[in-house]
C-alpha positions as CSV (number, residue, x, y, z in Angstrom):
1,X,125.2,183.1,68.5
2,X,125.6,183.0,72.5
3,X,124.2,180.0,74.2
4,X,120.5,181.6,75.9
5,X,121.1,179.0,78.8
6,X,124.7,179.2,79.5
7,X,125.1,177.4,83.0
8,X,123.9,174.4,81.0
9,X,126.3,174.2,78.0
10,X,129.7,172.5,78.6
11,X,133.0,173.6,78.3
12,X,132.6,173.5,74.6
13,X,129.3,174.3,73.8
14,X,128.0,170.8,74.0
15,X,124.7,170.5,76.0
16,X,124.5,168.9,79.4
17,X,121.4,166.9,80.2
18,X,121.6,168.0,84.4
19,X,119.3,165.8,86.2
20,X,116.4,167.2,88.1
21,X,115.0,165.4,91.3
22,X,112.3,164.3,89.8
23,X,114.2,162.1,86.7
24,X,113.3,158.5,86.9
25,X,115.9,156.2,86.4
26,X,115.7,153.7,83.2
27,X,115.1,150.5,85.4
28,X,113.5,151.1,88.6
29,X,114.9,149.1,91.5
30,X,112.6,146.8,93.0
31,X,113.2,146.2,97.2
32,X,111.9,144.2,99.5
33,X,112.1,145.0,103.2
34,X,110.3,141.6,104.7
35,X,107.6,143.1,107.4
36,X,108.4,146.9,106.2
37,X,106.9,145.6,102.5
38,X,108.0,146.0,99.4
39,X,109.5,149.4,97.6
40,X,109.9,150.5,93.9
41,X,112.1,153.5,93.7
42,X,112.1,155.4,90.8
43,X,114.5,158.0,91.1
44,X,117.3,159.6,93.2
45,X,114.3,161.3,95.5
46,X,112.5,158.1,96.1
47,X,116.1,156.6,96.6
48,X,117.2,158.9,99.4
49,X,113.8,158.5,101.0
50,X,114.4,155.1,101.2
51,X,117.8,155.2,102.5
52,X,116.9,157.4,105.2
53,X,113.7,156.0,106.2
54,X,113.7,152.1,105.5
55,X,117.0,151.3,105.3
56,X,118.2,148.3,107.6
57,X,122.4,148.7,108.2
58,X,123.3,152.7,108.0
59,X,127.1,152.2,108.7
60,X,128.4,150.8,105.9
61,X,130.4,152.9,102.9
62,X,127.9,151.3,100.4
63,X,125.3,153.1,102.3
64,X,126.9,156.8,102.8
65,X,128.2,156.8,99.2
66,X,124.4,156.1,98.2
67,X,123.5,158.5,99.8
68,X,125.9,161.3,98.7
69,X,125.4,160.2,95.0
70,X,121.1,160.9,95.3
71,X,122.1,164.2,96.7
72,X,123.8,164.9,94.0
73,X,121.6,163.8,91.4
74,X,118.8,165.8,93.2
75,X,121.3,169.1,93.2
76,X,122.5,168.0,89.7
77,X,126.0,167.1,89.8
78,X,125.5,163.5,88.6
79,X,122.6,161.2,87.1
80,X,120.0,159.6,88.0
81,X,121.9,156.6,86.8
82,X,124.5,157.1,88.7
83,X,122.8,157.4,91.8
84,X,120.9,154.0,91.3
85,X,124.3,152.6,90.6
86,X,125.8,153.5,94.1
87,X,121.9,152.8,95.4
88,X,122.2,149.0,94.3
89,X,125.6,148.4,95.8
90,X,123.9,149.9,99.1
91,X,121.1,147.6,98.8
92,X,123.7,144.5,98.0
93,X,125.7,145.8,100.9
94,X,122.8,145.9,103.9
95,X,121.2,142.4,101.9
96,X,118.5,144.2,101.3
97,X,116.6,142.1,98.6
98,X,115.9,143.0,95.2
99,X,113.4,141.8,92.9
């Protein structure tokens, strides 16, 4: 029987789980940005928001592979987990705290 949703089968007929923009990660990360407040980010949106709007250092590679990894989860091509993987090494990077 042909797959009815073909672009999300893989190469063997196994089913992907693609991640949508709005999939919330299993352990939100919990920032702190000392006047700018505090932040919980729940997902690879809320994650790129963050980067772009809050974040403190922009020039390290922490930073611009964070933010290649939440476009990706947000167009698909990885997870939500992996996105707040490369998302916490940006935070460790700039010393942004986490709680």
């Amino acid at each position: 029987r042909a797959d009815p949703f073909p672009a999300l089968s893989g190469r063997h007929g196994e089913r992907r789980s693609y991640t949508t923009p709005w999939d919330i990660i299993q352990k939100p990360v919990k920032l702190g940005f000392g006047l700018g407040g505090n932040r919980v980010v729940n997902g690879p949106v809320e994650a790129l928001i963050c980067l772009t709007d809050m974040w403190p250092r922009r020039d390290g590679a922490h930073y611009i592979r964070a933010k290649n990894a939440c476009k990706a989860a947000i167009e698909g091509r990885l997870t939500a987990e992996e996105a707040r993987e490369e998302f916490v090494a940006a935070a460790d990077e700039a010393q942004v705290a986490k709680h």
